[in-house]
C-alpha positions, -999 to +999 in steps of 0.1 A: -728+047+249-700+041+229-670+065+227-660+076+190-627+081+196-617+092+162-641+123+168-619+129+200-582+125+180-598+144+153-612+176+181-576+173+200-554+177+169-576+205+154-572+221+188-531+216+192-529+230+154-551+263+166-527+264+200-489+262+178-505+286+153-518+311+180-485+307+197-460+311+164-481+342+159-475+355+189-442+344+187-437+363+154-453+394+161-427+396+190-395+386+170-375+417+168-366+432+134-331+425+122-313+454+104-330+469+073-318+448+039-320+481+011-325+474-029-320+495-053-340+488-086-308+498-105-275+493-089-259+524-113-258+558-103-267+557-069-277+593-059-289+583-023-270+554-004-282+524+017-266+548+045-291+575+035-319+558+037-311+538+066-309+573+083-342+583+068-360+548+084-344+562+118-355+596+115-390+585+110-392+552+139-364+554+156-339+526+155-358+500+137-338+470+147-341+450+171-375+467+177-410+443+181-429+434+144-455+443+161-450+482+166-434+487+135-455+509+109-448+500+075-470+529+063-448+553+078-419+547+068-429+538+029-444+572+031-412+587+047-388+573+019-416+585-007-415+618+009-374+624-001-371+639-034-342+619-045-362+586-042-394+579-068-411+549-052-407+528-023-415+495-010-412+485+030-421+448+039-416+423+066-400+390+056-413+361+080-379+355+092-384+390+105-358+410+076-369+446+070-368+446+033-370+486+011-372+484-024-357+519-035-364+532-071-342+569-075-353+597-096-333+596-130-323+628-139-322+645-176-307+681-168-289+702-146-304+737-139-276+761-134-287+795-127-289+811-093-302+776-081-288+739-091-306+709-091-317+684-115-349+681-136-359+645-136-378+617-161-408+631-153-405+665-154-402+671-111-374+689-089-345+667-077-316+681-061-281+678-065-266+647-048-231+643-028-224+607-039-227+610-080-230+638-108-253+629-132-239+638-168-267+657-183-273+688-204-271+723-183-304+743-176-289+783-178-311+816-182-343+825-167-355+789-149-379+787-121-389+752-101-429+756-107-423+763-144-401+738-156-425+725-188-403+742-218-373+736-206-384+700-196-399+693-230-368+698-252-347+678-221-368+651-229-365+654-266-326+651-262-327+619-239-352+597-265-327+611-294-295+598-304-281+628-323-294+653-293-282+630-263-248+630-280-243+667-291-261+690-272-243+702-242-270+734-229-303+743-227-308+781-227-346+799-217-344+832-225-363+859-201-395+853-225-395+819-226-381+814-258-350+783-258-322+778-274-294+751-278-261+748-274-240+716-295-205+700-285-177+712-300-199+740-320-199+782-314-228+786-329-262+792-309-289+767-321-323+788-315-351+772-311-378+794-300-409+781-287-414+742-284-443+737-311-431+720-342-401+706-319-395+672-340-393+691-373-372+723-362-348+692-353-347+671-378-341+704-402-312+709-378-299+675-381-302+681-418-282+711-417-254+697-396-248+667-415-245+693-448-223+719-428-201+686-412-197+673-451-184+705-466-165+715-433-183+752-422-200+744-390-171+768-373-187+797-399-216+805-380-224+824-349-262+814-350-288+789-365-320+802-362-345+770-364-378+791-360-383+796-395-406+771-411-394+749-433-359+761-432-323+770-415-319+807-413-278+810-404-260+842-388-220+837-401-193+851-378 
């Protein structure tokens, strides 16, 4: 019977490619990590360091380098660096060359509660607390604030972040013991009251009218109060 040798070469190569494969696995799945490689989506403002989280991917495995691929959890410590309420989202991978790669997106913050507690509200509405590497400057939270009923004061904070007038005058954000809020503008003594947070856009777009008429004929310093709460108009207390 004749031999069909290119069968054979065919049989033996497929076999050597399944063997180096099998072994590189093996190989790789042994390879220690090297030290963790951190990103930050935005290299700004960096609330929590690469030394932070570093210590956070140590608190939660141990010291990850030099460790086997194949003990390493990635679960765990995504879900760890999700857990830390400076951070918003987190991504942990393994590069082939064995690299442990996180992806860090921070919480942005848009105020600064200041009442018998300090900490930030962020984008979203959520708790983040102060950090020791950067102070975010961002309107003041005073009054009557609690951390499982931040939606008032979090709807006018957002108001004053996605407008240009708000982001560059307003200073404070006051809640009163009922709920009510009021304003406070740079370079102004007078209160800006607000009230509730219906009719938001309108009550300031009539102050934005009002300031622009006051700034023209020089009397914003003659008023204690503008009372916004009024439809349709700008109800002022004069000092």
């Amino acid at each position: 019977m004749k031999v069909n040798w290119n069968y054979i070469k065919m049989f033996a190569l497929t076999a050597l490619v399944v063997f180096l494969f099998a072994f590189a696995s093996a190989r790789n799945a042994t390879r220690p990590v090297s030290e963790p490689h951190i990103k930050f989506t935005s290299e700004n403002n960096l609330y929590i360091t690469n030394e932070d989280v570093s210590k956070l991917l140590i608190q939660n495995f141990g010291e990850v380098k030099n460790i086997p691929k194949e003990i390493l959890d990635l679960n765990v410590l995504e879900h760890a660096l999700k857990s830390n309420p400076m951070i918003k989202n987190a991504e942990v991978y393994l590069a082939v060359n064995g690299i442990l790669n996180a992806t860090i997106e921070q919480k942005t913050p848009i105020a600064r509660v200041s009442t018998n507690a300090s900490y930030y509200i962020d984008v979203d509405g959520n708790y983040m607390p102060l950090s020791n590497n950067y102070t975010a400057r961002v309107p003041l939270v005073t009054g009557f604030v609690e951390k499982n009923n931040l939606v008032n004061v979090y709807t006018v904070a957002k108001k004053i972040t996605t407008d240009e007038f708000l982001k560059k005058h307003v200073i404070e954000i006051h809640q009163a013991k009922d709920e009510t809020l009021s304003i406070r503008l740079r370079q102004c003594n007078f209160l800006v009251q607000l009230g509730d947070t219906k009719l938001l856009n309108k009550k300031i777009n009539n102050l934005k009218a009002f300031y622009q008429k006051s700034l023209k004929e020089d009397t914003l310093k003659n008023y204690s109060k503008v009372n916004l709460q009024f439809d349709n108009q700008v109800v002022c207390t004069k000092i």
